[in-house]
C-alpha positions as CSV (number, residue, x, y, z in Angstrom):
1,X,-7.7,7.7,7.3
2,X,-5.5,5.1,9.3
3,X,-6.8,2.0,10.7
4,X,-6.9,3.5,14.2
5,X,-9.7,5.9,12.8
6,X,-11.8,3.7,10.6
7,X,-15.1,1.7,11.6
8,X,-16.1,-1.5,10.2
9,X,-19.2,-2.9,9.4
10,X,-20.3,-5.7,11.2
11,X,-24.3,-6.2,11.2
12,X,-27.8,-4.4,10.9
13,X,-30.5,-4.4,12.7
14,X,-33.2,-6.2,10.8
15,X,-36.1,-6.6,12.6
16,X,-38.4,-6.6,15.9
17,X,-38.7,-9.2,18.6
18,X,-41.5,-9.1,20.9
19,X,-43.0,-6.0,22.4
20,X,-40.7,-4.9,24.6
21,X,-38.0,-3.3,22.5
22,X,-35.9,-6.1,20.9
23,X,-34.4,-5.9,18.1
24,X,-33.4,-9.3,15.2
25,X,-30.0,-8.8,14.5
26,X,-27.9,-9.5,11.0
27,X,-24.2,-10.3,12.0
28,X,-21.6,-10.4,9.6
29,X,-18.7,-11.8,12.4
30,X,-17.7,-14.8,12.7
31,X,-19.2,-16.8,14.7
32,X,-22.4,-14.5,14.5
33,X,-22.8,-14.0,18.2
34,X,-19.2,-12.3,18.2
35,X,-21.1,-9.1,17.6
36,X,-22.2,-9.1,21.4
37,X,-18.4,-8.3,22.3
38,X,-17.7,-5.9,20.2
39,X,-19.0,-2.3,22.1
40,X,-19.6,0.3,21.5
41,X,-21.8,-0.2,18.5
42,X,-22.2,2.6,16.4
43,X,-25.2,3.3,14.2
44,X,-25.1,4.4,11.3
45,X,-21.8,6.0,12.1
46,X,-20.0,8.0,9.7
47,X,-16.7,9.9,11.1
48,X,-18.7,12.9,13.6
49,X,-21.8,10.9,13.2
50,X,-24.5,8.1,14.4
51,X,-25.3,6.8,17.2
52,X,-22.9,5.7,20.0
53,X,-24.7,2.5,22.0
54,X,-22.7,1.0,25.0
55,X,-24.1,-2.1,26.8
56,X,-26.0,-4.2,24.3
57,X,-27.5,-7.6,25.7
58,X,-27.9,-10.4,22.6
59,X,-29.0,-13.8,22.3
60,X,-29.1,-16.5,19.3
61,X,-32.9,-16.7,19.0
62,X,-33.9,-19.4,16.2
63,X,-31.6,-19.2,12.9
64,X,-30.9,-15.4,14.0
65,X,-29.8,-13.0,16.7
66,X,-31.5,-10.4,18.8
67,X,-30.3,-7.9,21.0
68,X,-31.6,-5.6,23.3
69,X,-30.4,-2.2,23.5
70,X,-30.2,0.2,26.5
71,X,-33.2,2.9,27.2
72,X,-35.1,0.9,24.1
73,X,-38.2,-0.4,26.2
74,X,-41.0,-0.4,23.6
75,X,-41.5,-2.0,20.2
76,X,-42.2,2.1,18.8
77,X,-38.8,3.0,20.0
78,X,-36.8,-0.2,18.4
79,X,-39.0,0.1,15.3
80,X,-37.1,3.6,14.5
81,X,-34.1,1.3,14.7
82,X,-35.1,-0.7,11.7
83,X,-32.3,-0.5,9.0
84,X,-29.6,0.8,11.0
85,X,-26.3,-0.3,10.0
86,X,-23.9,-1.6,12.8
87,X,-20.0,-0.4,12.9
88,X,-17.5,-0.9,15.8
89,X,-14.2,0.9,15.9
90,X,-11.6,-1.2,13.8
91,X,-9.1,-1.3,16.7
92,X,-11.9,-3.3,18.8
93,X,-11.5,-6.4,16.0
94,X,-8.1,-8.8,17.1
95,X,-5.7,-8.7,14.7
96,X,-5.5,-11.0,11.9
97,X,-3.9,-13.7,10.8
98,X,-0.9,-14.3,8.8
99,X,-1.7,-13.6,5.2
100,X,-5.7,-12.4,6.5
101,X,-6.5,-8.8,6.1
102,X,-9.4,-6.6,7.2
103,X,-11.5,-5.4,3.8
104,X,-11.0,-2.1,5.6
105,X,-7.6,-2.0,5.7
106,X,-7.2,-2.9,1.9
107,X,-9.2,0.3,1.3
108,X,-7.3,3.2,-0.3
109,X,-4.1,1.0,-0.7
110,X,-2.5,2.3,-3.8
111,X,-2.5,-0.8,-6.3
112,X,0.9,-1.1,-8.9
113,X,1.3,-4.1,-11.4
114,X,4.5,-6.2,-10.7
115,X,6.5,-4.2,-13.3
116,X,5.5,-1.1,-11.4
117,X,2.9,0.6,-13.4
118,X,0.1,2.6,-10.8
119,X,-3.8,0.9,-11.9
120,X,-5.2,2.9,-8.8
121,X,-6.3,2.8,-5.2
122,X,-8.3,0.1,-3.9
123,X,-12.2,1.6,-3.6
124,X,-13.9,-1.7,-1.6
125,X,-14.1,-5.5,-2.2
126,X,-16.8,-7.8,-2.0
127,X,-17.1,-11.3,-2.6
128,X,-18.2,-13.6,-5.0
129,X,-19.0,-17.5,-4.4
130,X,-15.4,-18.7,-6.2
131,X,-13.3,-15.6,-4.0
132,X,-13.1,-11.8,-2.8
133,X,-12.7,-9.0,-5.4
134,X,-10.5,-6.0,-5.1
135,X,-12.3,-2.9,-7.1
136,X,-9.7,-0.5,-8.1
137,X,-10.4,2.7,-9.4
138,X,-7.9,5.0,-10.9
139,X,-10.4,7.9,-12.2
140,X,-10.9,7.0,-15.4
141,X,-11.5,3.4,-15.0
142,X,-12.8,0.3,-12.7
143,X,-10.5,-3.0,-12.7
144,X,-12.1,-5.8,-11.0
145,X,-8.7,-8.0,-9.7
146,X,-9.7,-11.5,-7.7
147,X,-8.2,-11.7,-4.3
148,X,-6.2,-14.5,-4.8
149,X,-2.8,-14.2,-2.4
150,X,0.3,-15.7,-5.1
151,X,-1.8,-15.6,-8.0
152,X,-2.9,-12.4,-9.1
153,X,-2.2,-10.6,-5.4
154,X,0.9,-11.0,-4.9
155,X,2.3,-8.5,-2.0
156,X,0.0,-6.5,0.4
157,X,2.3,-4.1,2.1
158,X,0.1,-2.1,4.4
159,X,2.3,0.1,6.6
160,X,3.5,1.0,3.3
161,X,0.2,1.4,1.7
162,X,0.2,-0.8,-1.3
163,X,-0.8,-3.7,-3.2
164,X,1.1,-5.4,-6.1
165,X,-1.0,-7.5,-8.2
166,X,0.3,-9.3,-11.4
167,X,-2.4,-7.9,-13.6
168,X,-2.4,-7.0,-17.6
169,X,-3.4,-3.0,-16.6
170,X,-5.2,-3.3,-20.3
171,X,-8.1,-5.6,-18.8
């Protein structure tokens, strides 16, 4: 799937406010209120799927968010909403910066050591308190590779679809 196609994940709804159909946001932007100008949001949206919202209103409230959605007037209708995640288009996100990538456009890169040898395709990072992980899977086996841009990533081609890593394949 290209970029152009893909949807990122950048909150969940959490929680109620009030009784008139707000909802306590989770954002995963940066800063939090971004969130707020990135529409439509998409719930729970996988490709053909979900729900497509257009004009969400949010606030910071406390140490969180909350939003109000369109034609969600009552606390029974925003309770269904409860545990939805939250995914724009990836071609709403600006672009980033030198040497930054998008998670989801790591995703499905085809990983090769820096003598050449194929470990896999990326399957998702997440991050750890020290840096990100890549997770490559090649069928057989999971490799675990830090995100760390010189020392063990060492070129992220992505119009050409691949990562080289300098990574003993045997660990």
């Amino acid at each position: 799937m290209t970029a152009a196609g893909r949807r990122v994940l950048v909150g969940r709804i959490v929680g109620l406010y009030g009784v008139q159909g707000w909802l306590k946001i989770e954002s995963w932007t940066e800063p939090r209120i971004q969130i707020f100008k990135y529409q439509p949001w998409l719930l729970d949206a996988a490709p053909g799927e979900g729900m497509e919202i257009v004009g969400v209103k949010g606030r910071p409230q406390g140490k969180g968010l909350i939003a109000q959605l369109p034609d969600v007037a009552d606390r029974d209708q925003a309770a269904a909403l409860i545990g939805r995640d939250i995914y724009v288009a990836r071609e709403q996100l600006p672009p980033p910066g030198k040497d930054e990538y998008y998670w989801v456009d790591l995703e499905g890169l085809e990983v090769v050591t820096t003598e050449g040898l194929a470990l896999g395709r990326v399957s998702h990072l997440f991050a750890t308190g020290a840096n990100d992980v890549v997770v490559v899977r090649d069928g057989e086996r999971e490799r675990l590779i830090p995100f760390v841009q010189g020392s063990y990533v060492r070129s992220v081609d992505l119009s050409g679809g691949r990562m080289v890593v300098d990574w003993d394949p045997e660990f």
